[in-house]
C-alpha positions as CSV (number, residue, x, y, z in Angstrom):
1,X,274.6,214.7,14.6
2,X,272.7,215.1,17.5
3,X,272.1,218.9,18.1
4,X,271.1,220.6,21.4
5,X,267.4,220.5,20.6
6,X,267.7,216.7,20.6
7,X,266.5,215.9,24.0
8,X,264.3,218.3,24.7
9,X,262.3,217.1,21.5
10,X,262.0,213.5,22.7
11,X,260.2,214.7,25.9
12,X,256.9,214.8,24.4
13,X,257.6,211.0,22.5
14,X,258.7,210.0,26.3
15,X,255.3,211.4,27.9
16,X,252.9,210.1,25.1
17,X,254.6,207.0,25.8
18,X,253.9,207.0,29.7
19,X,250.3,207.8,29.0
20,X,250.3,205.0,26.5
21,X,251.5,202.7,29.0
22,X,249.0,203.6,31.9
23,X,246.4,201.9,29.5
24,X,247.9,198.6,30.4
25,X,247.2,198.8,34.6
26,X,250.4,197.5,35.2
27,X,253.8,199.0,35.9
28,X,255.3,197.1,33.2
29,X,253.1,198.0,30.5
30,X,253.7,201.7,31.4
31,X,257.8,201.0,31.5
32,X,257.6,199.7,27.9
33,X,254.9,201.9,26.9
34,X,257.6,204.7,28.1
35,X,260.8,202.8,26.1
36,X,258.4,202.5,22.9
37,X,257.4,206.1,23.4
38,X,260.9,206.7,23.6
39,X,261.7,204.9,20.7
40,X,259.0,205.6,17.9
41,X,259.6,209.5,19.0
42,X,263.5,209.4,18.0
43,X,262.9,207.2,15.0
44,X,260.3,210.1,13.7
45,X,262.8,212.9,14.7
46,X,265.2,210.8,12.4
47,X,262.8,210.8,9.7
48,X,261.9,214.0,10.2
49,X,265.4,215.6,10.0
50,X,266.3,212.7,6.9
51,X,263.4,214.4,5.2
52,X,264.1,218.3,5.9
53,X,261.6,219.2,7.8
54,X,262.7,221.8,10.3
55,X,261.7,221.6,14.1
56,X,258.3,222.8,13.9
57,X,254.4,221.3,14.5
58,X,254.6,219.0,11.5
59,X,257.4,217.2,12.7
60,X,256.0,217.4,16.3
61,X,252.6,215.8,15.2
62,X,254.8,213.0,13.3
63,X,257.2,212.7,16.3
64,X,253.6,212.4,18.7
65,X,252.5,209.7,16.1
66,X,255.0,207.8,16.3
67,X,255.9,207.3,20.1
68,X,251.9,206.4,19.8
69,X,252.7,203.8,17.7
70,X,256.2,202.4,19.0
71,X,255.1,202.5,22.6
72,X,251.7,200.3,21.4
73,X,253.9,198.1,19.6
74,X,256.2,197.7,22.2
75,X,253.4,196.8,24.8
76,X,252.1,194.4,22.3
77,X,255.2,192.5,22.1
78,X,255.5,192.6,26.0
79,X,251.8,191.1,26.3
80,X,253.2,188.6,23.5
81,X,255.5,187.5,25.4
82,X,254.3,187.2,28.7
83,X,251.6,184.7,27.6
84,X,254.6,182.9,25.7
85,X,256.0,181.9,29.0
């Protein structure tokens, strides 16, 4: 399932995410901007690979989008709930 072009895609979905997390100013926000990063990236190489697209920029751009996405929406839930407590 997962082929030897696995990790060496999720690199990029890993360093959007870092960058997405040095928004926050805090080493937490950058840890679960990185995790999110992480996460959105494999969910679109998933998606990607579901749909047929070969490795290529298409699926790079989509894998790009959505380690932007996960890693904002995993800092958001973080922010959530640190004002919970």
């Amino acid at each position: 399932m997962l082929g030897d072009h696995f990790w060496p895609a999720m690199y990029p979905g890993l360093i959007v995410g870092v960058l997405v997390g040095l928004t926050g100013s805090n080493i937490i926000s950058t840890v679960l901007g990185a995790i999110g990063g992480l996460l959105g990236g494999m969910a679109l190489y998933f998606a990607a690979r579901w749909i047929g697209l070969e490795e290529g920029i298409v699926s790079l751009a989509g894998m790009i989008a959505g380690a932007v996405a996960g890693a904002y929406l995993l800092m958001q839930a973080g922010k959530r709930l640190a004002k919970a407590n």
